[in-house]
C-alpha positions as CSV (number, residue, x, y, z in Angstrom):
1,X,0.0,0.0,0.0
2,X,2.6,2.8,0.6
3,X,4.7,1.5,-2.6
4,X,1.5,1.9,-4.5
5,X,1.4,5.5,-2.8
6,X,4.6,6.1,-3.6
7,X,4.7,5.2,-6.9
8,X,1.8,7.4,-7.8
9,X,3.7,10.6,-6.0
10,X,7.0,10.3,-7.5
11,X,6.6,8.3,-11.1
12,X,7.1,10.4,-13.8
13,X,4.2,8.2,-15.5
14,X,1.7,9.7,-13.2
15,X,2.7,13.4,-13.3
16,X,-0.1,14.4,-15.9
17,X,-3.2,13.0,-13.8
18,X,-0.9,12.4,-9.8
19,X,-3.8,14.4,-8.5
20,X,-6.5,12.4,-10.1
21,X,-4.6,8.9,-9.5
22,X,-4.0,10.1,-6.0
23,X,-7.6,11.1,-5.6
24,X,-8.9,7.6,-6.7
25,X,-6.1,6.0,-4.7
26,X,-7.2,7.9,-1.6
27,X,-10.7,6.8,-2.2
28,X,-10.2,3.6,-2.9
29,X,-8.1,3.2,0.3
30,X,-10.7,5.5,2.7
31,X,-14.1,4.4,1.6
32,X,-14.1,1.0,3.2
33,X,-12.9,2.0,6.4
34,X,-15.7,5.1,6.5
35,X,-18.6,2.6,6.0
36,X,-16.7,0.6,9.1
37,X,-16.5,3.8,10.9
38,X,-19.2,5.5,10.1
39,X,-22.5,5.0,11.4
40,X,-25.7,3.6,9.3
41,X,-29.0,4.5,9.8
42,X,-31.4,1.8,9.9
43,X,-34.3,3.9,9.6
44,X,-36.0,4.6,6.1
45,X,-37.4,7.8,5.0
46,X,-40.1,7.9,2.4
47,X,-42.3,11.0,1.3
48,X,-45.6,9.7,1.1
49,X,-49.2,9.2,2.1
50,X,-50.0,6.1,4.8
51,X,-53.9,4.7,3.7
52,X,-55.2,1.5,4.5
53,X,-55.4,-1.6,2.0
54,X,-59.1,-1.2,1.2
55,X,-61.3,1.9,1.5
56,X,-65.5,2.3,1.6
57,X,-66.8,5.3,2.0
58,X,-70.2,5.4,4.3
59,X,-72.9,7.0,2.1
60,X,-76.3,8.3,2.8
61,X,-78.8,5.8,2.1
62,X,-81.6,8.3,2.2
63,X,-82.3,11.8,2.3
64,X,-82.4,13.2,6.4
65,X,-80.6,15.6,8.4
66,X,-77.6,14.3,10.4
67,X,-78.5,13.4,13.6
68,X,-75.8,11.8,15.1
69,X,-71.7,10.3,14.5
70,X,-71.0,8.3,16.8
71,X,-67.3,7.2,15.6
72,X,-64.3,8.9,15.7
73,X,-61.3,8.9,13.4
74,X,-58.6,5.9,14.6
75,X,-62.0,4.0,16.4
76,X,-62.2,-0.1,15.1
77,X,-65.4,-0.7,13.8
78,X,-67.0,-4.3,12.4
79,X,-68.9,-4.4,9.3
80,X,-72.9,-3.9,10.0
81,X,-72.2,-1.8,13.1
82,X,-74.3,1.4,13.5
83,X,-71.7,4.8,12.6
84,X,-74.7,7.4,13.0
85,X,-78.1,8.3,12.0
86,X,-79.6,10.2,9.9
87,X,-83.6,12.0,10.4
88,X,-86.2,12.0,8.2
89,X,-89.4,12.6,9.8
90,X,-91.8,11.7,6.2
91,X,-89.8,8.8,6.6
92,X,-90.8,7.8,10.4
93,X,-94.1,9.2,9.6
94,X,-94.8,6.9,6.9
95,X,-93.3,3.8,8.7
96,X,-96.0,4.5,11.5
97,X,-98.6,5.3,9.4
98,X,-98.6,1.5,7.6
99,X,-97.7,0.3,11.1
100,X,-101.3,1.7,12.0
101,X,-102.3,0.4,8.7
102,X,-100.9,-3.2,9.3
103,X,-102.7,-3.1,13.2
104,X,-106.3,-2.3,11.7
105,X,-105.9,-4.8,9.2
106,X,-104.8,-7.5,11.4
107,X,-107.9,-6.3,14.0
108,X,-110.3,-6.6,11.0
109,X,-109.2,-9.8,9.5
110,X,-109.8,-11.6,12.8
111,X,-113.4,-10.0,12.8
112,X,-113.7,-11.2,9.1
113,X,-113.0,-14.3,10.5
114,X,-116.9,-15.2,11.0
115,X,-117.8,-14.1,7.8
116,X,-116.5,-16.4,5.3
117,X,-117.2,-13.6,2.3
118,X,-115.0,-10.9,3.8
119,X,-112.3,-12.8,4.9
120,X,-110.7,-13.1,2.0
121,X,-110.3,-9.6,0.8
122,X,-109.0,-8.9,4.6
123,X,-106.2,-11.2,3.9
124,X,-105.4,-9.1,0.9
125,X,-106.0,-6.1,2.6
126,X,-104.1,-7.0,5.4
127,X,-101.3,-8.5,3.1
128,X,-100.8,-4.9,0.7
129,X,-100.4,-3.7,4.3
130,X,-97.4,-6.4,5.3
131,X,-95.9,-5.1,2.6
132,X,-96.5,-1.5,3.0
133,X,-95.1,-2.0,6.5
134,X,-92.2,-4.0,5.3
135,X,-90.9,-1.2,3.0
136,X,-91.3,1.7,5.4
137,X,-89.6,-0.1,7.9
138,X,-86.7,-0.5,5.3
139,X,-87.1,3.3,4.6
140,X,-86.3,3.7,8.4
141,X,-83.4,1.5,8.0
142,X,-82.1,3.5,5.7
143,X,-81.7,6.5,7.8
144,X,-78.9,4.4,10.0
145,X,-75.5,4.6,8.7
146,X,-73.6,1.5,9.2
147,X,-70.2,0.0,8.6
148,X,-69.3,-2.0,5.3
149,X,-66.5,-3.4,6.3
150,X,-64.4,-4.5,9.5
151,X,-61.8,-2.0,9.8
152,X,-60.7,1.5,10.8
153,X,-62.6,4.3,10.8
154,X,-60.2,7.3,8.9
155,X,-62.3,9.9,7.9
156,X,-65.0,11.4,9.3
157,X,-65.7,14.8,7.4
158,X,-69.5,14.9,8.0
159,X,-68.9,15.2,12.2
160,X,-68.7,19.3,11.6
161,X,-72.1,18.7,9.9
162,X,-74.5,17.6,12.4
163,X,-77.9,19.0,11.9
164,X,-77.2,19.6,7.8
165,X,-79.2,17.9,5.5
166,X,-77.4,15.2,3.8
167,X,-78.7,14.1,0.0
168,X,-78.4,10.5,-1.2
169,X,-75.2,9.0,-1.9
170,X,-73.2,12.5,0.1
171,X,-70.0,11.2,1.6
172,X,-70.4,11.1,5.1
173,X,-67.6,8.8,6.9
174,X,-64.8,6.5,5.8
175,X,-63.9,3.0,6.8
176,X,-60.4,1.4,5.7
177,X,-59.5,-2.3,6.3
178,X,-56.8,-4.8,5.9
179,X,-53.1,-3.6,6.3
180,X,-52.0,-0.2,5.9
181,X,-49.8,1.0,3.2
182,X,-47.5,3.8,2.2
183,X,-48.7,5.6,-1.0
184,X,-45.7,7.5,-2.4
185,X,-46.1,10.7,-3.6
């Protein structure tokens, strides 16, 4: 090693480039002993955005005001689990009007009963009412927000909204699931 260093200082070969041959000398020589000497970080920098494998955004199912959120951001959730409601008095209105409906009919069918004549358009009257009841108590469903999936809630941009009205299909809460993930910019 000094010979080498030697010869690059004094030979008359090297005199055109003995600053550049030195140079590379030099660094050939110091760089192994710097990655000995000096320390390496383990840790990794990346520029980017962290988001979850999958993503559903909670919708509104039906027109209402926003009544309640009663998630957080960073708060686990499992799929079907109430996030918040939504009010929409037609809609509860309606649901307890064919309730009403669906009592009467049931009150007259079993009257009916004696007379064989009536009984039967009591079952269908009673029957268009099942049904009537059925899908206004779906309507009412509707006005409960609830998790798709199991997972994370992440967003929740609708919680400075309480008491606006919300419109079908408005974005009102996100849920992400699986592993999370680092989105590079």
């Amino acid at each position: 090693m000094i010979r080498t260093s030697t010869y690059l200082w004094t030979s008359p070969e090297t005199e055109p480039h003995r600053v550049r041959a030195v140079t590379c000398w030099f660094a050939m020589i110091a760089l192994p002993f710097a990655v000995l000497i000096l320390p390496l970080s383990r840790a990794t920098v990346v520029a980017g955005v962290l988001r979850p494998e999958r993503s559903r955004i909670v919708r509104a199912e039906s027109e209402g005001f926003l009544e309640s959120i009663d998630v957080v951001a960073g708060e686990s959730v499992l799929a079907d689990q109430p996030l918040g409601t939504l009010d929409n008095s037609e809609v509860r209105l309606v649901a307890a009007k064919a309730e009403s409906e669906l009592t009467i009919e049931g009150i007259r069918l079993r009257s009916d009963d004696r007379a064989a004549l009536g009984a039967t358009e009591a079952v269908l009257r009673r029957s268009i009412a099942l049904g009537r009841s059925r899908q206004a108590s779906e309507q009412v469903e509707r006005l409960t927000l609830r998790a798709p999936i199991d997972g994370t809630i992440t967003r929740v941009p609708a919680a400075e909204r309480l008491g606006s009205f919300c419109r079908v299909g408005e974005p009102l809460l996100e849920v992400g699931g699986g592993g999370w993930r680092i989105r590079t910019l």
